[in-house]
C-alpha angles and dihedrals in degrees: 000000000000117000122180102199108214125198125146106271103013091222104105120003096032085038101051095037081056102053088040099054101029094101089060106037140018098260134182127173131193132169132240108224102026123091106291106030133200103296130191098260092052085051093047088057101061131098096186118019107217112195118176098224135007099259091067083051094057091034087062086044082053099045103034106024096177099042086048092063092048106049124066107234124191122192112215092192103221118153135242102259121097143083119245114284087003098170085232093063098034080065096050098049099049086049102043094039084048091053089050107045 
């Protein structure tokens, strides 16, 4: 199964949920406001579409409408407020993509 993780910035949340899940998936991140952000064919990729909070969800509904309607896309709400593979959000992330799943 592909996932592309999607937080803001993919520095710290998408980042971290990639190299975490990477020996079990194939697994991509970006981010939607940095430098190069999430992109169609990013989008087009993906089996399962992972956000870290609804408003990324309604912000790709925004951004890629028809896409939108074609991808599932689960939203794991965790917060903004951790560092890259920071072992609090490793743990919420196994937890809350495990409920999910």
């Amino acid at each position: 199964m592909k996932l592309l993780f999607i937080c803001n910035q993919n520095k710290n949340r998408s980042k971290t949920a990639e190299m975490l899940f990477k020996n079990k998936y194939e697994t991509k991140s970006a981010g939607l406001y940095n430098e190069k952000p999430l992109n169609k064919r990013q989008l087009s990729w993906a089996d399962l579409v992972v956000v870290m909070d609804d408003s990324q969800r309604n912000e790709i509904s925004k951004r890629f409408p028809e896409l939108y309607l074609k991808k599932r896309i689960i939203s794991l709400n965790i917060n903004d407020i951790y560092k890259y593979n920071q072992k609090e959000l490793i743990d919420e992330l196994k937890t809350k993509f495990n409920e999910l799943v």
